[in-house]
Structures are given as C-alpha cells and as structure tokens.
N, C-alpha and C positions, 0 to 999 in steps of 0.2 A: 590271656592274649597268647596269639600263637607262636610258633616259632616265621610265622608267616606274621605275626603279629609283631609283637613287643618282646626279648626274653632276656635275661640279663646275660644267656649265655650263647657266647660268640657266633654260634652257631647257628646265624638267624636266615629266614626268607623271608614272605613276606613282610594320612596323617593328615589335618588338618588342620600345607597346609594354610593358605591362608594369604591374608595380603595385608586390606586395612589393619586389621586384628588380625595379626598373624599368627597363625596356629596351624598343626597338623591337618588341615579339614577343608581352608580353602576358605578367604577372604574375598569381602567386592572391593576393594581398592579402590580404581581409578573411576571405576562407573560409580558404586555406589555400593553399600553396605546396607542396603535395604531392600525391606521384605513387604509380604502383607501383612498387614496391619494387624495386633490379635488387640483386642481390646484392653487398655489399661495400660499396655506394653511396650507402646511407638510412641517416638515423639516426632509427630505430623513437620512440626516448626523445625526440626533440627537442620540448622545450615553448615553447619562446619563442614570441611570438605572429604569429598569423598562418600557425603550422607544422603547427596540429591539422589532421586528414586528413580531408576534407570527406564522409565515411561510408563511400565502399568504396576509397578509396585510403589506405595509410601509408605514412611513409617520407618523408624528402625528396629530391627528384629531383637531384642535388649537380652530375650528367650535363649535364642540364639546364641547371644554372645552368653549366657552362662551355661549353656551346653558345652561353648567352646574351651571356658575356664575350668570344668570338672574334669571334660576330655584328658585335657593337659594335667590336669591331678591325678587322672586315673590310671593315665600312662606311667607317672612314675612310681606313683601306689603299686601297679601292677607289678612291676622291674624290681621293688622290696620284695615281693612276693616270688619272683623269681630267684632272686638272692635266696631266700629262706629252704626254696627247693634246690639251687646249686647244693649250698651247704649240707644238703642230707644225702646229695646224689638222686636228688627225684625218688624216694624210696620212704617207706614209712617206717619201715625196719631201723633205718639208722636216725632216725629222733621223731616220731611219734608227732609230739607237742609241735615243732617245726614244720615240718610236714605238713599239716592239715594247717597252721598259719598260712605260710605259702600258699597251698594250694586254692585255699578262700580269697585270698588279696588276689591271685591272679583272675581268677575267677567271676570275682564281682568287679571285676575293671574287663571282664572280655569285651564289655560293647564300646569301648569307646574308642578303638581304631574302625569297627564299622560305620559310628556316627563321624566322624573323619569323614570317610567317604562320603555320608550321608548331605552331610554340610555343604563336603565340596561340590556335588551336585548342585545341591540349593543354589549355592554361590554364581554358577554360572550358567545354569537352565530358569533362574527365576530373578534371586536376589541381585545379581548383577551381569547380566549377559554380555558379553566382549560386542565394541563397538567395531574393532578391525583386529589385523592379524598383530597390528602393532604393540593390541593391547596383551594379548596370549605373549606373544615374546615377553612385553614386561615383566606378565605374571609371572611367567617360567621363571626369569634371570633372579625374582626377589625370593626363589627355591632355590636355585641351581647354588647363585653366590653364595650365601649362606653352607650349603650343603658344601659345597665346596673347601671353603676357609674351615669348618669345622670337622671336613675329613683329615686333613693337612694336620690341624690339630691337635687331635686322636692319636695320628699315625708319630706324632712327634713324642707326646705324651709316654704311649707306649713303649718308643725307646728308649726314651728318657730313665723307664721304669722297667724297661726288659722284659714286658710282657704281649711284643709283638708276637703274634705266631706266623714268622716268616722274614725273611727280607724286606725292610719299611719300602723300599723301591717297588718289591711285586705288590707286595699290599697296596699301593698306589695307585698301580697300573691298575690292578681290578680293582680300586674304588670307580674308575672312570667309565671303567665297563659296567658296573652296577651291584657289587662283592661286597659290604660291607665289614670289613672288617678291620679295626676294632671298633666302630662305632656303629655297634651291630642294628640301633635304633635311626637310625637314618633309610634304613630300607623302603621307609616310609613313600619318601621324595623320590625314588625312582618308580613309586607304583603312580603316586601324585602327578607328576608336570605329562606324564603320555595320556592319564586322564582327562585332563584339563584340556589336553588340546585335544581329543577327541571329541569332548564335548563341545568346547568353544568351536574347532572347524562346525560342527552341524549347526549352532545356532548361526555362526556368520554365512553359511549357504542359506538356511533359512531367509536372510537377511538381505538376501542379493550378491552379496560380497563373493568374492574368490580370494581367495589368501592361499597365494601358492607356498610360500614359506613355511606355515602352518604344514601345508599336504606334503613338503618336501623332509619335513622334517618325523613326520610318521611315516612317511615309508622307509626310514634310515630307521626307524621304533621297530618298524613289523617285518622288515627286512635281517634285520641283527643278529637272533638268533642263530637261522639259518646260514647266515654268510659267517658268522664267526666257527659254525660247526662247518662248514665246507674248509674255510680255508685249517683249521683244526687237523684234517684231513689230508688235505693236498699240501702240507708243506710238514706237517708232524709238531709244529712248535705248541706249545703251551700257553693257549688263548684263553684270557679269563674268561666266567662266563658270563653272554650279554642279559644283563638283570634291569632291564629299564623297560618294563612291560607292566600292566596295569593289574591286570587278568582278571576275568570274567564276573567274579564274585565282587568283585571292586567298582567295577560298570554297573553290575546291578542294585550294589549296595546305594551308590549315586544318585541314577537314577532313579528309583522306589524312595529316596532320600526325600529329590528333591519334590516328589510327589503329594509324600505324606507332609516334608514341612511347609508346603503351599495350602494345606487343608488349614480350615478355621482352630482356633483355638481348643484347647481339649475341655470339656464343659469340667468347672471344680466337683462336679459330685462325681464324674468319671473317673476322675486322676485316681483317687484309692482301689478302682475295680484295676486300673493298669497297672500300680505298683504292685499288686498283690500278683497279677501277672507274670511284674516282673520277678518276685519273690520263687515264684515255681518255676518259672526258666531259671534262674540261678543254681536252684535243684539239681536242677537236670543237668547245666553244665559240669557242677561238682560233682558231680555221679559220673561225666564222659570224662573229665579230666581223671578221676580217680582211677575208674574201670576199664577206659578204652584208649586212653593218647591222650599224654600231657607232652608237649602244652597243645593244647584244641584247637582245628583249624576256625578261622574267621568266617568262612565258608559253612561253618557246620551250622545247621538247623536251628540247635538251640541255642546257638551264637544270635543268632537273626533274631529268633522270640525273644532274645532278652534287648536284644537294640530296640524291635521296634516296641516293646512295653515302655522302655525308658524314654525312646522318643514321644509318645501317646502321654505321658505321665509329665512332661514337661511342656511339650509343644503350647506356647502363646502362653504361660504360668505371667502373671504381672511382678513386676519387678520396680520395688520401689525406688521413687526419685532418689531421697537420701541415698541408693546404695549404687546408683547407675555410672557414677562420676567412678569409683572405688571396681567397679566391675569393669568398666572402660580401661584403667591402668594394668589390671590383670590379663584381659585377653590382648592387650597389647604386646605383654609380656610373656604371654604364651608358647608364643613361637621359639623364641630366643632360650627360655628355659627348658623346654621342649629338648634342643640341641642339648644343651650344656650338662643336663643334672645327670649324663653318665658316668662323668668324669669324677663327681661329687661321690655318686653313689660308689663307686668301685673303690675311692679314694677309703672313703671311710664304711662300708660294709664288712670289714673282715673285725671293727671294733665292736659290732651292735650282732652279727649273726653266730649263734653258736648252734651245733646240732644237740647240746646235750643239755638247750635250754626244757626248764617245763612249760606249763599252761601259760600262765601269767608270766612268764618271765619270758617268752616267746611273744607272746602277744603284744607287751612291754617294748623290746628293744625293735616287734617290728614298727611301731607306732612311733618308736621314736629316732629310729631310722626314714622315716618315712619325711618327717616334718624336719629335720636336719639338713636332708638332700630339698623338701622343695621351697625351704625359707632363701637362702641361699641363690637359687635356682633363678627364683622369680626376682630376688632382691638386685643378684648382677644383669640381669636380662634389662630393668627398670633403669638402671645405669646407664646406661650403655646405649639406652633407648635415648634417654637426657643428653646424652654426649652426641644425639643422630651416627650412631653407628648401627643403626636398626638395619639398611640395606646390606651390611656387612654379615651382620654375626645373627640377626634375625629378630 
C-alpha cells in the first residue's frame, strides 16, 4: 500500500467506505446492499432492512461482503508491514530478515485500497444507486462523523503521548482541510465522500433529479485547491493543504469496479488460472516495491493486475449459510476497526518490531503483531456497534 495508500508512517497521501456494512469501500445503506445475484451466493428472501434490491438488482452480494472483511484485514496486515519497514528505515542494510517481512505484508495487501474503490463504485453505480441528493448527504455525514470524532481522537492521543508533530491546534486546522496527521490512515475518506458524490450526482442526473446541494458542494471539492493556493498567495499565511479530491486513479478504479463486479460469477475451474494470476502480479509488485519506490503507488500497473486477479478469483465465490450470520458481524465491524487499530498498532508495535530480528523470529512477531492489533480492533468496533454508537465512531 502506498504512501497514497495505507503506511504506518505519518507521512501518508493518498477506503471502503461504506454504509450498511461499513468499511473503507462504500456500502448501499439506505437503498439497499444488494447486487446481482451470483449463484449459491444471495439470499433472494432477505428482508431485513436496507436488503430490498434497489430495482434491477436482487440478492445479496455475501461475495462482496467477504471482500469487504479481508479488505479491512489487509489494511492493517498491511500497516504491520509497514512497522517492519519503519523499523529498518525502508532499507535491507539495517535487518535483512525485517525488511523483506515488511516489504511482503505490504505487498500482498496492495490491492485492497484499490478494491475499496472498487466496491464503492459497485455500491453506487449498481448495488445501490442514490434515490436523491438526500441520500448522498447521508452517505457522506456516516464518513465525515466518523472521520471526524476519530481525528479529534488521534490528535488527543498524540498529546497525551507527545508524539504530535506540531501544534495539536494546526494539526487540526489541516485535518479539516484534508492533512492527516496523525491519523495518517484516514486519507482514505477524503479520496471516498468527493467520490461518492461524483458518482451519485451522475446516476441521480441519469435519474431525472437535479440535486443542487450535491453540485454545490463539488464545486467547493474542485474549486479548493486552487482557492486555497491563491489566497496562499495573496495574503502569505500558511494554508493547509486542500486534500479532499478523489483523483483520477480512484474514479477509475470505481468505475472498472463496478463494471467487473456486475459480471456473472467467476466459473470454479477459472478461480485457480486467476489466483495464479494473482501470484505473478504480486511478483511484480515485490520487485517495484524493492527496485523502484516503496511504498508503490495504487496507481501503478501492477497494483491494478493484482486487484483485478483478486477481484476475478473471488467475484460470486458461494458462501456458506452457516458462516453468513458470522461474516455479517465482521463487515459491520469493519469500518469502526478500520478507524481504530492505529492507535492499537503504534500502542503496541515498538514490543513486537525489532530490526535485529531473524527469519522466523521476524516472521513470528510479525504474525503476532498483526492478530493482537486486529482481535482488539474488530472486538471494540462490535461494541460499540451493540451500544448503536456505529454513527459515531463507525
């Protein structure tokens, strides 16, 4: 994951994410959490709310939602693997065995901020199209709040602990603008809510609708930069910078998302030509991350070949009844842990990462670094969900 991606260190730019099942990627909420049908997959009868099929889709996507439950694992699988490369300084020179830990965990989680995007496409070009501008608002505020209350957070945290890099006030001020820092994985939701409504404004024109709110509020998105670099200019003050833009790679990822995940089911004798697929993009990424820029843009090529092998290799996979109830509780929890397990992870990464671990012993504390930060994660998110503080905290 990139520094555009996921990285554990501060230093991030560029989630799905989400609504019903909330997660960095983009949920149907209000309309409706369903897809087409892959066979074995949907349950046609599901009434519970938020399930009815938004007019030409039925079924729930079940697929889907374990895309969105690995997502959220592989994001903070990833963020270990990032720790592993803080710890050495990104360099092979200072631990070897570390090093190439890292660099694999980041690695084999690059695709899953692109399927993020992927989803969220799905979500609201197929799975659940916005009925008016009211519903885009919703969607946004069950981002915004969240992101919100959990920047506040961070920025508290980090006092608390004195590893703000800055004044907790300026840090503030550019979290507003779109800066994250220190909750350097939240970058996420500023590429997320300008997406969302981009897409939602063209399905609701599609639709008849005008939704001036929607239009007024992306030209305040595509206006931003610009005006904060003018007045930057004309007055000399120090204006954070505006980081609430989607950009280009993130529309496409979306849309080719929602493309592929509207295709039929991926036939079972296919799934192993795609994983294997996936196995030689992953190659390739650990060769650009190694040889050319760590951490690799989302953008890059073999970023893409390795999403859409992983997408092709799961798309319409059947998902058993017994385990549907159990996968429900996760991707609800997704989002909420999503948010939190950085605070977990920094809390306790300086006990698990050393650079002068060896083979197994790197391997070891990355594994069990990894399941420490996301027992934890998913356990208070599940909480908290039980208490209905899900609009709050996510």
């Amino acid at each position: 994951m990139s520094l555009e991606n996921v990285s554990p260190s501060p230093a991030v730019t560029e989630t799905a994410v989400p609504e019903l099942r909330p997660l960095p990627g983009e949920s149907a909420s209000d309309e409706s959490a369903s897809g087409k049908a892959s066979p074995g997959n949907t349950s046609p009868g599901d009434t519970r709310p938020g399930k009815a099929g938004s007019g030409a889709r039925q079924g729930h996507r079940y697929d889907i939602d374990l895309l969105r439950v690995v997502c959220a694992c592989s994001v903070v699988v990833g963020h270990v693997g990032g720790a592993c490369m803080e710890a050495v300084d990104r360099s092979a020179d200072n631990g070897r065995a570390v090093y190439w830990t890292g660099l694999f965990l980041d690695s084999v989680t690059s695709w899953a901020v692109p399927m993020y995007f992927a989803i969220a496409g799905w979500a609201v070009l197929v799975g659940a199209p916005p009925r008016s501008g009211r519903t885009l608002r919703r969607r946004s505020l069950r981002m915004l709040v969240p992101v919100g209350i959990w920047s506040a957070v961070y920025l508290a945290w980090g006092r608390l602990r004195d590893t703000n890099e800055g004044p907790t006030s300026k840090l503030a001020l550019e979290a507003v603008f779109g800066t994250v820092q220190p909750a350097y994985h939240l970058w996420y939701f500023y590429a997320h809510v300008p997406l969302i409504l981009i897409l939602g404004l063209v399905m609701l024109l599609k639709a008849g609708q005008r939704p001036w709110g929607v239009v007024a509020a992306l030209v305040v998105i595509s206006a931003g930069p610009t005006a904060v670099s003018d007045l930057t200019r004309l007055t000399g003050w120090d204006v954070p910078r505006f980081g609430w833009q989607p950009g280009s790679y993130a529309l496409v990822y979306a849309v080719v998302g929602a493309l592929l995940l509207s295709l039929p089911a991926t036939p079972r004798r296919h799934r192993g030509w795609w994983a294997a697929g996936a196995v030689a993009a992953l190659a390739a990424v650990l060769w650009s991350q190694d040889r050319i820029h760590f951490v690799i843009p989302n953008a890059s090529v073999f970023v893409a070949a390795l999403s859409v092998c992983v997408l092709f290799a799961v798309n319409g996979v059947r998902i058993p009844e017994r385990i549907r109830p159990l996968l429900g509780k996760l991707t609800d929890a997704g989002l909420g842990a999503f948010m939190f397990h950085v605070l977990v992870l920094n809390a306790v990464a300086p006990w698990f990462v050393s650079a002068g671990r060896g083979g197994l012993g790197a391997a070891g504390a990355a594994a069990a670094l990894a399941v420490v930060t996301l027992v934890p994660s998913f356990a208070l998110s599940m909480l908290w969900g039980r208490l209905r503080l899900r609009r709050y905290l996510g």
